[in-house]
LUMFI-867961 format. One line per field, with one value per residue (C-alpha): residue number from 1; residue in one letter; x, y, z. Coordinates in Angstrom, 1 decimal, always signed. Example, Ala and Ser with C-alpha at 12.3 -4.5 7.8 and 13.67 -1.06 7.14 Angstrom:
# LUMFI-867961
pos	[1:2]
code	[a:s]
xx	[+12.3:+13.7]
yy	[-4.5:-1.1]
zz	[+7.8:+7.1]
END
This chain:
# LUMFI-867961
pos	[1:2:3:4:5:6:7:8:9:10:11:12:13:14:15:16:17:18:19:20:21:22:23:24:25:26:27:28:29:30:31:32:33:34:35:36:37:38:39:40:41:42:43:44:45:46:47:48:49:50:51:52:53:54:55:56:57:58:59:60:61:62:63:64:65:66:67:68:69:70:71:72:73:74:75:76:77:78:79:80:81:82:83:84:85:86:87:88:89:90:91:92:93:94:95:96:97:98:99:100:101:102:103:104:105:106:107:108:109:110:111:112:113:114:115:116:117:118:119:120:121:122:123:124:125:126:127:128:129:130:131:132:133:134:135:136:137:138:139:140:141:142:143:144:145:146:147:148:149:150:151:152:153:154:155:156:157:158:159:160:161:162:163:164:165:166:167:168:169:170:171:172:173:174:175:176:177:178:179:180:181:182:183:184:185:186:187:188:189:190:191:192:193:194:195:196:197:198:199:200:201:202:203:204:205:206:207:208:209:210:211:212:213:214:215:216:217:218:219:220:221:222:223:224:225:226:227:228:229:230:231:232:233:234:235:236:237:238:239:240:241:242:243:244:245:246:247:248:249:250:251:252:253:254:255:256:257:258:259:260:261:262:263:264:265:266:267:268:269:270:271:272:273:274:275:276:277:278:279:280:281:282:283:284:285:286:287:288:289:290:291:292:293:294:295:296:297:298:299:300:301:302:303:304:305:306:307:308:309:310:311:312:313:314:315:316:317:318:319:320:321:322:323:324:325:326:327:328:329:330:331:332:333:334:335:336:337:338:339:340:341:342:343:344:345:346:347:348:349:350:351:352:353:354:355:356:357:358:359:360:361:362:363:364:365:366:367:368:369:370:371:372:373:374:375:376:377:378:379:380:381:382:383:384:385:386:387:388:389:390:391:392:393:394:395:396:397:398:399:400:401:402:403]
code	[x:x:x:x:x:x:x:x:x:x:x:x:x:x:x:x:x:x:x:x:x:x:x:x:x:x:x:x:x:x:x:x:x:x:x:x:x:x:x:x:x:x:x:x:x:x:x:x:x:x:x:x:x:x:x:x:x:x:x:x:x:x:x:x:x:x:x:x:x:x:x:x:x:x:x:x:x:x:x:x:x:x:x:x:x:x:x:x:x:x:x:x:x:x:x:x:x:x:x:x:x:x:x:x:x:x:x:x:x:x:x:x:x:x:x:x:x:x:x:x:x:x:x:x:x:x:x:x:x:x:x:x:x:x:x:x:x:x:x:x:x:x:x:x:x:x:x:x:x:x:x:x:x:x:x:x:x:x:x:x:x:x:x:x:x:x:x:x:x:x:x:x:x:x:x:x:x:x:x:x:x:x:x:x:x:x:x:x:x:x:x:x:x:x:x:x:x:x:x:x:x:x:x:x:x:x:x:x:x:x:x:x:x:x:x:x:x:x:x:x:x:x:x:x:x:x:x:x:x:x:x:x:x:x:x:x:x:x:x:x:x:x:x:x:x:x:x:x:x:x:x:x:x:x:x:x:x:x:x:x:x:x:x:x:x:x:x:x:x:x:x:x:x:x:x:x:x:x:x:x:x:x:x:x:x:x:x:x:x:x:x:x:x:x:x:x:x:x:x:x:x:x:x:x:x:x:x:x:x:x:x:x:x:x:x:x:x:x:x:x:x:x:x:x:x:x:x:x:x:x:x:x:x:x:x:x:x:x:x:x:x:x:x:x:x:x:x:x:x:x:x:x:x:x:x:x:x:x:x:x:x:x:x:x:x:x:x:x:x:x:x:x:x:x:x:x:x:x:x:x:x:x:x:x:x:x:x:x:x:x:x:x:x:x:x:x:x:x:x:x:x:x:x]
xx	[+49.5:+48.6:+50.4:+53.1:+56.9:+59.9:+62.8:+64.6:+68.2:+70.7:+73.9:+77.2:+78.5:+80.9:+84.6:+85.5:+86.1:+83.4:+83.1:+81.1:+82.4:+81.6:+79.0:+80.9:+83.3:+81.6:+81.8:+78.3:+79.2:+80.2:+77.2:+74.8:+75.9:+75.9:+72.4:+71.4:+72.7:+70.4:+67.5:+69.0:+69.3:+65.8:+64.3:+60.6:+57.4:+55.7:+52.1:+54.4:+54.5:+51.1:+50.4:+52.1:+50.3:+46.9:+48.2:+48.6:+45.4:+43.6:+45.3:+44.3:+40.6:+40.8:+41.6:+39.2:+36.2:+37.2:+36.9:+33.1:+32.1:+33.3:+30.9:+28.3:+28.8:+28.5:+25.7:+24.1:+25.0:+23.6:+20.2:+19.2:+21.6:+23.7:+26.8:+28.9:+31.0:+33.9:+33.0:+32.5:+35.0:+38.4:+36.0:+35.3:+39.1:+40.1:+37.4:+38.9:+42.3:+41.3:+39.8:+42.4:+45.0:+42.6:+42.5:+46.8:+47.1:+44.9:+46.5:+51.0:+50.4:+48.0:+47.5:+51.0:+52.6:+50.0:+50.1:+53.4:+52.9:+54.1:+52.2:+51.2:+53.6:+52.7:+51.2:+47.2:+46.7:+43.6:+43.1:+42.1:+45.6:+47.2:+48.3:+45.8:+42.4:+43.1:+41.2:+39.9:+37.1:+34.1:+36.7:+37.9:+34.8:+36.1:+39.6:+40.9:+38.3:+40.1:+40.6:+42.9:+42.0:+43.7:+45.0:+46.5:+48.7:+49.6:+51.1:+52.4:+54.1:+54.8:+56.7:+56.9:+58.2:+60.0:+61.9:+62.7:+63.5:+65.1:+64.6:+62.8:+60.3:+59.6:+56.0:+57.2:+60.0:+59.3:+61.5:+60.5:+57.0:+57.3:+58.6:+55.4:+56.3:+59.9:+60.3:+57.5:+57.3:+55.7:+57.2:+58.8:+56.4:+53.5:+55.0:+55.5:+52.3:+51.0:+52.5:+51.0:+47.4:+48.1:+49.4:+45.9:+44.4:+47.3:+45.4:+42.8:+44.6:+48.1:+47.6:+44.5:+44.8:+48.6:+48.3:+45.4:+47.9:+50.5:+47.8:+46.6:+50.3:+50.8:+47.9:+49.4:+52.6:+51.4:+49.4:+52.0:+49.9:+50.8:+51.3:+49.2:+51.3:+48.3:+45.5:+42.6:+40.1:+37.1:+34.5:+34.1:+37.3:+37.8:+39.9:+38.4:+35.5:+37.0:+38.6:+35.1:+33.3:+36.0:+38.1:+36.3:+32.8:+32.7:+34.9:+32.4:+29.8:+30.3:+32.7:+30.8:+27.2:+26.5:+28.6:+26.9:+23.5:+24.1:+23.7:+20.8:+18.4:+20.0:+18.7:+20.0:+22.7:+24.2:+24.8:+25.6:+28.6:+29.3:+30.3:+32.3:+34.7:+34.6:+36.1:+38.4:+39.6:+40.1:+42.3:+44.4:+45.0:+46.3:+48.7:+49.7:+50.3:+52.0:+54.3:+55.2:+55.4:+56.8:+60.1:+61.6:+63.4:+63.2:+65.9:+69.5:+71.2:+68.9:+70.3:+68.3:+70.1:+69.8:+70.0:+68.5:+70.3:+72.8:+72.9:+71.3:+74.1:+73.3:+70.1:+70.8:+72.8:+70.5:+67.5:+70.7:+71.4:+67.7:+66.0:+66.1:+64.4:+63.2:+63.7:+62.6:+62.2:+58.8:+56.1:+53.6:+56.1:+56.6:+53.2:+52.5:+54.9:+53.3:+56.6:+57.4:+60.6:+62.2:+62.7:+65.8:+65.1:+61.7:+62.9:+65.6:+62.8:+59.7:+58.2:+58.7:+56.6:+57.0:+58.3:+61.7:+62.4:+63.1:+65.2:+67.0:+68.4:+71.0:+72.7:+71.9:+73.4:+76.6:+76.8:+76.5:+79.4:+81.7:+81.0:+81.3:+77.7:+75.9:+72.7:+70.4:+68.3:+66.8:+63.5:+60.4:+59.7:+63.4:+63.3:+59.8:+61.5:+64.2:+61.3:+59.4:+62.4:+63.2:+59.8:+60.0:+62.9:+65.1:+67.3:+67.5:+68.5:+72.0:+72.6:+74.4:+75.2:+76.4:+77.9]
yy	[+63.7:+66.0:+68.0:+66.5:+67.5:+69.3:+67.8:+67.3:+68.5:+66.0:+66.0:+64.0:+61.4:+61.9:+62.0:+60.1:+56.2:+54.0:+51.1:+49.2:+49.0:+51.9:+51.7:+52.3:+49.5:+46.6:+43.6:+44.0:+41.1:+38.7:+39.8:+39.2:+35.3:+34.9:+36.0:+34.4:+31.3:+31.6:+29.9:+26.4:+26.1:+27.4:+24.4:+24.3:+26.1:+23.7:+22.8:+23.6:+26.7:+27.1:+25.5:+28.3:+30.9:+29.3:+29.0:+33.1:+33.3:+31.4:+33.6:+36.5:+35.5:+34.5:+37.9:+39.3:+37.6:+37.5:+41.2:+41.0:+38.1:+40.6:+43.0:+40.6:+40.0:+43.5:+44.0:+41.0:+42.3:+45.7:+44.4:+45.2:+48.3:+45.3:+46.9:+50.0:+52.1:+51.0:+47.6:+48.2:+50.6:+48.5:+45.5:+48.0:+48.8:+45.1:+44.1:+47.1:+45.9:+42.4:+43.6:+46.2:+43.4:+41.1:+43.9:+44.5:+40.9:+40.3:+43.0:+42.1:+38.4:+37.5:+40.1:+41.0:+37.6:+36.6:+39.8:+39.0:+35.2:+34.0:+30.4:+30.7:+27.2:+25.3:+22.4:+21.8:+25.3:+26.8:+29.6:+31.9:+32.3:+33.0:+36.8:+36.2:+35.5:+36.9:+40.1:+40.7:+41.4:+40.8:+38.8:+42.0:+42.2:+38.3:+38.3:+42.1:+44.8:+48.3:+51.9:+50.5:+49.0:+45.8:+46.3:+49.6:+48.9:+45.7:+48.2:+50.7:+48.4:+45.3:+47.3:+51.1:+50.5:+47.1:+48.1:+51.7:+51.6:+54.7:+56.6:+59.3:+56.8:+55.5:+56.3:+55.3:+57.4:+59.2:+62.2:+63.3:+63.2:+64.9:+67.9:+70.0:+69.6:+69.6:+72.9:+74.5:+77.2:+74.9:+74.9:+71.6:+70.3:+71.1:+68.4:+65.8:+66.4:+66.5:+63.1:+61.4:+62.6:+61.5:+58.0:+57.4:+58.1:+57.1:+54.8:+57.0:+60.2:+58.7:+55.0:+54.7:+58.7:+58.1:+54.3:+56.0:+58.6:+56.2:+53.8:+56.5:+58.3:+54.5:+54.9:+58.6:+57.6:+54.7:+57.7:+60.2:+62.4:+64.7:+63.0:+63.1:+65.5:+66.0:+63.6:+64.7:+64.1:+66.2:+63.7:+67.0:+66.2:+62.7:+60.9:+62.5:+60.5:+57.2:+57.4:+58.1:+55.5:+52.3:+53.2:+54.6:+54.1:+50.5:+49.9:+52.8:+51.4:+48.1:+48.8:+51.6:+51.1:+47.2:+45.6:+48.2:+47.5:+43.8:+44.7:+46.7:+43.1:+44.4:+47.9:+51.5:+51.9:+48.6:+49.5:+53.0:+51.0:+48.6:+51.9:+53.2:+50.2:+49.6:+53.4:+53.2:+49.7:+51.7:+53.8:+51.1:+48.8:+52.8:+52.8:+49.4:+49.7:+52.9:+51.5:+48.4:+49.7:+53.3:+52.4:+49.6:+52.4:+55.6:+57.1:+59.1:+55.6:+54.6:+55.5:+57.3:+57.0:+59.5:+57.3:+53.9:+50.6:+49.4:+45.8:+42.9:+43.1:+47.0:+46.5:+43.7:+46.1:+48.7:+46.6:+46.3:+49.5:+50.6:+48.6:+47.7:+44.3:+44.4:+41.9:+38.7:+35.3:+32.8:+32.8:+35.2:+38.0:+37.8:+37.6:+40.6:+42.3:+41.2:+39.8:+43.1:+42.6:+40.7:+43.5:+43.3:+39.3:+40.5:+42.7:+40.9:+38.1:+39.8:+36.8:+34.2:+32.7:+34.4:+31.2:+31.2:+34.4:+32.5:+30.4:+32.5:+35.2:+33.8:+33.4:+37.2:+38.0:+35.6:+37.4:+41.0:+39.7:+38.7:+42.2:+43.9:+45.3:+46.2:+44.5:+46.7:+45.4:+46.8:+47.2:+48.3:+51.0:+52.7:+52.5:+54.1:+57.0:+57.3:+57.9:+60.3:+62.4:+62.2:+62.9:+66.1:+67.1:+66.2:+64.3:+63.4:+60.0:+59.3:+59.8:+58.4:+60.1:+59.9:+56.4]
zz	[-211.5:-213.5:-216.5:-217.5:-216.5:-218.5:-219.2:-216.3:-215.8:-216.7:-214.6:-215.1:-213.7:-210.3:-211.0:-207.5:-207.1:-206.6:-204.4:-207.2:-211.4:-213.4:-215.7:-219.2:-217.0:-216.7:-219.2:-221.2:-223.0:-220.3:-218.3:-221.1:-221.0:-217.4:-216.9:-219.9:-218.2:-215.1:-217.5:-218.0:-214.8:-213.6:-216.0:-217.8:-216.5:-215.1:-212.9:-209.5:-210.7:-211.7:-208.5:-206.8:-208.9:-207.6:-204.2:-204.2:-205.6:-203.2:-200.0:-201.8:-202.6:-199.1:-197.7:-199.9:-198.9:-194.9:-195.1:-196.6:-194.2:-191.4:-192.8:-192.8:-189.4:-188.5:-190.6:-189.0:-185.3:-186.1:-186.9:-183.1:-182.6:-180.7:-181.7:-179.9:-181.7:-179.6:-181.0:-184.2:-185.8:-184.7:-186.9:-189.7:-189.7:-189.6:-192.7:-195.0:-194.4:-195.3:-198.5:-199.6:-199.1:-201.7:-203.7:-204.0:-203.9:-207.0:-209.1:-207.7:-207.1:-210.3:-212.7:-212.8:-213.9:-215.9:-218.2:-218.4:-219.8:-216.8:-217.3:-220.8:-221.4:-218.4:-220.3:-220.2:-218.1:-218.0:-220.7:-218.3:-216.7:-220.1:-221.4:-224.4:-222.1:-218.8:-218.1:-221.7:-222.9:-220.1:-218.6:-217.1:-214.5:-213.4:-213.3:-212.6:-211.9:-211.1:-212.0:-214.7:-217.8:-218.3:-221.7:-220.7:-218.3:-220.1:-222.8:-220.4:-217.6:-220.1:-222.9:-221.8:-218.5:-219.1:-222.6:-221.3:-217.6:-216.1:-219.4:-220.8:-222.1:-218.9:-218.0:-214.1:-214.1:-210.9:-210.6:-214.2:-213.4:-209.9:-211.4:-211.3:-207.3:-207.5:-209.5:-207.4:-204.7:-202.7:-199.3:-198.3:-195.5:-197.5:-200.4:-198.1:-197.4:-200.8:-201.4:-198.3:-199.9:-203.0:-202.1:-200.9:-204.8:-206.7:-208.6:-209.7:-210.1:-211.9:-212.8:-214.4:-216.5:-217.5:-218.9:-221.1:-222.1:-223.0:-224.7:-227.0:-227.7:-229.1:-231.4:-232.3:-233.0:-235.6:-236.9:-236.8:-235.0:-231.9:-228.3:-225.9:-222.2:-219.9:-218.0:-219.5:-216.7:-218.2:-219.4:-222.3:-223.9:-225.9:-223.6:-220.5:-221.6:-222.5:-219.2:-217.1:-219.4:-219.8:-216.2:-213.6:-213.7:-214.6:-211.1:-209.5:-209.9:-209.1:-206.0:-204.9:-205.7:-206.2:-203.6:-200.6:-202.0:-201.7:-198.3:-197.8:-197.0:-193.4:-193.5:-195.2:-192.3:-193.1:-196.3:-195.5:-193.4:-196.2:-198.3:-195.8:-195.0:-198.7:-199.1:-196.5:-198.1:-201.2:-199.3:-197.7:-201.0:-202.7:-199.7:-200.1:-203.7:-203.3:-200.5:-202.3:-206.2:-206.0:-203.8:-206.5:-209.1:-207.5:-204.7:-204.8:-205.4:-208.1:-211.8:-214.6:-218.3:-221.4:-224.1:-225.2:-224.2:-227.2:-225.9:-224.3:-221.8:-221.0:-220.7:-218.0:-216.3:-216.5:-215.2:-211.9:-211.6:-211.6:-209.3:-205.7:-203.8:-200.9:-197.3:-199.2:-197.3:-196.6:-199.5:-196.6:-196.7:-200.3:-200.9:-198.8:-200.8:-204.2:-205.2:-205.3:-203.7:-205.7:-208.6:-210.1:-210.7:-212.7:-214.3:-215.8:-216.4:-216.4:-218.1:-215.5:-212.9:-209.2:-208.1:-210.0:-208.1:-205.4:-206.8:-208.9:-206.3:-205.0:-208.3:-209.8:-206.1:-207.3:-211.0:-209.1:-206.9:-209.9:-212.0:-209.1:-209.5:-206.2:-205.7:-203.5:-201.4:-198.0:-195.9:-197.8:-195.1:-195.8:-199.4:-199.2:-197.3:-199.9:-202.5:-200.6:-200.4:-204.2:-205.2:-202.7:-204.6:-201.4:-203.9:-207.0:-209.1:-210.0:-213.7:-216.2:-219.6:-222.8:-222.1]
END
């Protein structure tokens, strides 16, 4: 949001006993082999995992085009001014949710694994779900249309995020990016409500500006040119324009513009309508997104870290001690949560199929047990508290320094 922060204020680690190992305690070595030994048993990729992958597809598509057919219906209905606003608003409320869910599930349940290579071995797969052909090129008006360009989160998310959790590299670091609000004047029921707006546009006013930041301070690094600190917005400015022209007007126009005059055949009002519910289903999938995205490495028991990883092993602990899961169970609540809420498994094997996360909890739960590591994991709705209050400046991340 915005410019971006200072430095922020690094503060040692607590003197007093812990219930869990310390960090500069824990075997880095031994850890690095046990988790190492999760992937013989987790086997091949194979087409039940793809099959899984296509499975969340399909729910999502199905979602997705419920929530238009409603709108067809009501555009249908409204033909003879059939429909009372009693009537038709709790519909109009029901066919955004049904799209904005599509819409999260497409980018958490699709995008996301298959940007990481996910499935690139199953054998025979369809190019299209492989890293190299997903989303590229036209492909990106097929297989993920949003604020974001494809590419660019690919590079900030895959390798920024990934390679430099809970650093100063990490572009999702959110207590270094709230700062603008934390070191503010702002009083502190006017930042909560702050936040609440902007988890309605995080998409368009963080995601899709800061992954073209990150992008281009790639290009200026290979270049040895100056990085890139603020969003520029203003189509004037270079990057301003590249984000109007390659980010939001492709997804403007089509979301915004095409999709409602698909529906004009039924008059200007139903189209008028189609806009709206499309708008407010904009809004929801933001929430969603927000709600299941933000909460995974940022609250007071989370850990931020001053200095790049040394080890394999460290950097398996770090990916530990800087994520939290979520209530996991059925594939419909995990689905729901975009796989999401199984974080510290990803992020330990970002480059597996949502399927093995399944499978392979209950044995990162058994290694955390033996190093004496605590494995968070608790209800999306309090975790999303907990971040709220850090990115108020309520709280702030637990560090660790100089270790």
């Amino acid at each position: 949001m915005g410019k971006q922060p200072q430095e922020v204020e690094a503060l040692p680690i607590a003197d007093k006993e812990h219930k869990y190992a310390r960090y500069e305690d824990v075997d880095k070595a031994q850890l690095e082999k046990d988790i190492n030994a999760i992937k013989e048993t987790m086997g091949a990729v194979c087409e039940k995992d793809f099959q899984h992958l296509l499975k969340l597809e399909k729910w999502g598509r199905m979602f997705t085009f419920s929530g238009y057919g409603l709108i067809l219906f009501l555009s249908i209905m409204g033909l003879g001014g059939g429909l009372t606003a009693l009537v038709f608003w709790p519909l109009a409320i029901i066919a955004a949710l049904l799209i904005s869910t599509g819409n999260v599930a497409r980018w958490a349940d699709v995008t996301h694994p298959i940007l990481h290579g996910a499935y690139d071995k199953v054998p025979n797969i369809p190019e299209r779900y492989t890293k190299k052909y997903f989303a590229k090129g036209a492909r990106r008006y097929v297989d993920w249309l949003d604020w974001i360009k494809p590419q660019a989160w690919e590079y900030e998310h895959n390798i920024m995020h990934h390679y430099h959790l809970g650093e100063t590299e990490d572009p999702d670091n959110v207590e270094k990016n709230l700062q603008w609000l934390i070191q503010s004047k702002v009083p502190m029921w006017l930042r909560y409500i702050i936040i609440y707006g902007f988890a309605g546009m995080w998409k368009f006013l963080y995601y899709a500006p800061n992954t073209l930041r990150i992008l281009e301070n790639k290009k200026n690094r290979d270049q040895q040119k100056l990085e890139v600190t603020d969003y520029q917005l203003d189509p004037r400015t270079k990057n301003g324009l590249e984000l109007w022209m390659e980010y939001y007007l492709p997804y403007i126009v089509i979301k915004f513009i095409v999709f409602p005059m698909l529906f004009l055949p039924f008059g200007a009002q139903a189209s008028i309508n189609a806009l709206i519910i499309i708008l407010m289903a904009e809004f929801f999938a933001n929430l969603h997104s927000f709600l299941v995205i933000v909460p995974n490495h940022s609250a007071e028991d989370i850990y931020m870290f001053n200095e790049p990883h040394k080890s394999t092993g460290e950097f398996y602990l770090r990916q530990i001690m800087g994520s939290v899961n979520y209530n996991t169970g059925t594939d419909f609540l995990d689905f729901v949560h975009g796989f999401l809420n199984y974080q510290i498994e990803h992020h330990l094997f970002p480059n597996m199929p949502h399927s093995y996360y399944q499978k392979m909890q209950p044995i990162v739960k058994d290694i955390c047990k033996k190093h004496n590591l605590e494995y968070r994991q608790e209800s999306v709705w309090k975790r999303i508290v907990m971040s709220i209050d850090l990115m108020v400046g309520k709280t702030k991340l637990l560090r660790v320094d100089g270790i």
